[in-house]
N, C-alpha and C positions, 0 to 999 in steps of 0.2 A: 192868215198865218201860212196857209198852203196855198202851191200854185198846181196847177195842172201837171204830171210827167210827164217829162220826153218821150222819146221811143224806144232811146235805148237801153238794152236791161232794165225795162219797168220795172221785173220785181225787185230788184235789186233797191232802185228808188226808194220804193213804196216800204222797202225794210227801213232804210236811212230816216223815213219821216215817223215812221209808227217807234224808232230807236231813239228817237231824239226826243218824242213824246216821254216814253217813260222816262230815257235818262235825265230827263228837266223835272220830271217829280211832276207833270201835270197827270199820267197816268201811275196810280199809287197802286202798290201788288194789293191783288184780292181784286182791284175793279174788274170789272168784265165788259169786253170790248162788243162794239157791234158785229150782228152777224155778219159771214162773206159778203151777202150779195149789196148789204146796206153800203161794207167797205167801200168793194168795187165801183159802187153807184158814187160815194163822196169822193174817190183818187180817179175816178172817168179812166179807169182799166176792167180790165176782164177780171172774172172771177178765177180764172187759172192763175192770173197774174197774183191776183189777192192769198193763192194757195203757195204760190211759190216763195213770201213773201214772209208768211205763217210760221213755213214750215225753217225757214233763215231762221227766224226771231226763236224758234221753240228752241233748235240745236242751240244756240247760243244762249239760251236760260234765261229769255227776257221774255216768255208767255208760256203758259201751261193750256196748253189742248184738252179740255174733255170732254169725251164722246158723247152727244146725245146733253148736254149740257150750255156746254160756249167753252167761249176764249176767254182767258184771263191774266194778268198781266203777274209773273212771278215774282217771286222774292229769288234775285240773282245767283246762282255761285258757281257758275264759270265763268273763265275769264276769257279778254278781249282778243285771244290767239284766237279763238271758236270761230271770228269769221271769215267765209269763206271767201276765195280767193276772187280778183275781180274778173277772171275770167271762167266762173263756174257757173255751166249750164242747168237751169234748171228742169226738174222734170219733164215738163208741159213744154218746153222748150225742144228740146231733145226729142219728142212724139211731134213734134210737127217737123221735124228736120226728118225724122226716120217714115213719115208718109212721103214725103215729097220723095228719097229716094227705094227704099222698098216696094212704094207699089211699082215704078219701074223696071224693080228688078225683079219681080213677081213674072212681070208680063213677059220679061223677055224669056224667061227660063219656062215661061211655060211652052214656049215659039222650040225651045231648045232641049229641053228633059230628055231624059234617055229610061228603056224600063228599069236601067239598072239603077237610078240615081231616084225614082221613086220607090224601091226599097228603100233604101236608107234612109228617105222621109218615113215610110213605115217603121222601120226599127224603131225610128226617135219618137214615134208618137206611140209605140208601145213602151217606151223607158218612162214618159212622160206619167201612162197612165197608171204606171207604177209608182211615182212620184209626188202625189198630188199633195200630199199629210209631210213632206220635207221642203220645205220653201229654199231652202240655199240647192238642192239635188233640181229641183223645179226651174228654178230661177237658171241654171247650167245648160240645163237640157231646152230650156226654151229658147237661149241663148243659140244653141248649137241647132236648133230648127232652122233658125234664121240666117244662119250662115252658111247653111247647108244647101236654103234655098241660092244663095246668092251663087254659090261654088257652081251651079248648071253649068253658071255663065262661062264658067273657067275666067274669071277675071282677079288678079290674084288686090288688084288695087280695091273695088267691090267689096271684096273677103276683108279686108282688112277694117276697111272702113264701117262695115256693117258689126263685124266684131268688137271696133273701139267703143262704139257708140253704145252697145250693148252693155261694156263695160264700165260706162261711166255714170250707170246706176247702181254700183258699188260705192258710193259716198253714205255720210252718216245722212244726208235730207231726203235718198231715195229710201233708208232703211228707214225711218221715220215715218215717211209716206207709206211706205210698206207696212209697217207697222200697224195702222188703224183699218189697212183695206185689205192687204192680200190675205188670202186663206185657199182650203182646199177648193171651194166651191168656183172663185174667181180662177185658180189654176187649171180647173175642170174646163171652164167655160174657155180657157184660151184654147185648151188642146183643143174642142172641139172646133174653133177658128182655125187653128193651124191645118185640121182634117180637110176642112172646105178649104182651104188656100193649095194642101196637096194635091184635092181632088180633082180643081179645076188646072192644075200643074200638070197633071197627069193623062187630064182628058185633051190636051194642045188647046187650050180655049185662054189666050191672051187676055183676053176682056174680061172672063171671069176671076181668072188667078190676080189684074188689079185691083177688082172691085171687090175681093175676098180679101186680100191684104189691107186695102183700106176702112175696110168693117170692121177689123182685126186693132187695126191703133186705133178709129176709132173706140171702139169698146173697149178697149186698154183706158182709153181717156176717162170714156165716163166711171170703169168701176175705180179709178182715184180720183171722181170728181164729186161724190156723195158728201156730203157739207160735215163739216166737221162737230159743229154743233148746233144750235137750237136756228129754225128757219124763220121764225114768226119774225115778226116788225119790231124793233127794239123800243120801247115809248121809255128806254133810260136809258139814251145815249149820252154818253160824257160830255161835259161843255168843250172839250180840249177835241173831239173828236165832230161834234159838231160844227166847229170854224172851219174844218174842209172846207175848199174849196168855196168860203166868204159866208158858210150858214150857219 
């Protein structure tokens, strides 16, 4: 029934065929789908890919997420406007776009910092730590960390570019995403990342300030990479979910 995905926009893909499952009635609401990593292993993608995938089908009302639980295929009632555009990036998509450029703009601004432009990384990181119990205040200020770093550079294309990107997890699948994982504790743990990405900013150590920026999306990564629900081996996997990939 299934053949292996392309490359491109896997998740995107992987939403089309788990879409096509239920709208054909071989996935009936109430079932409950295999865990992520079972997915991942039958569509031969990543589990990021499987989450970005998830979190399509949940916005558009074709699976209900519960935590600590599983996945389960809903009884529908939104309609077919819900999905997203064919050129909308996904989360996990977006954090490996923003290593590639942030950690080198980490490095260069640490080559470049001024003492006065490491205040204002300390301002932001005491607004932060005032912030941690308000996730839209949080969410601003983390924003403006990052932009802040970039501005060292005086590079006005940089600045913009770091800021769009930031912005474009203001859609309904990064609040979603948002939704099961961010909290004070995760906002905690960034500002202390963002502390080491100052520090070594501040101390002219290039190497440190990219390998602190790169900790930084890393661990961004994993605290929305915690499985959405139950991890054990599924021994009742759907026959419709089974014929992946010929099994």
């Amino acid at each position: 029934m299934f053949s292996a995905v392309e490359s491109r926009r896997l998740y995107r893909q992987v939403a089309d065929q788990m879409r096509g499952l239920i709208e054909r009635g071989e996935l009936v609401p109430g079932s409950r789908l295999p865990a992520e990593r079972d997915l991942a292993q039958k569509f031969g993608v990543s589990r990021p890919t499987i989450r970005e995938a998830l979190l399509v089908l949940e916005v558009e009302g074709f699976i209900d997420i519960r935590m600590g639980s599983g996945i389960y295929v809903a009884v529908r009632q939104t309609s077919a406007s819900d999905v997203p555009p064919e050129d909308f990036e996904g989360p996990f998509e977006l954090l490996r776009a923003r290593a590639v450029v942030e950690c080198a703009i980490a490095e260069e601004a640490a080559r470049l910092a001024r003492p006065e432009q490491i205040a204002i990384l300390d301002g932001n990181l005491a607004r932060m730590a005032a912030a941690l119990e308000d996730r839209r205040r949080a969410l601003a200020i983390d924003r403006e960390f990052h932009v802040l770093v970039s501005s060292i550079i005086a590079n006005q294309t940089l600045n913009r570019f770091v800021g769009s990107i930031h912005d474009m997890r203001m859609t309904p699948y990064f609040e979603k995403l948002a939704s099961y994982f961010e909290n004070a504790e995760t906002w905690r743990a960034a500002m202390e990342e963002h502390r080491v990405i100052r520090d070594a900013i501040a101390a002219g150590d290039p190497s440190a300030a990219r390998a602190a920026m790169r900790a930084h999306l890393d661990q961004s990564q994993l605290r929305l990479s915690a499985s959405f629900g139950e991890e054990t081996t599924d021994s009742t996997i759907p026959a419709a979910w089974r014929r992946v990939g010929g099994k």
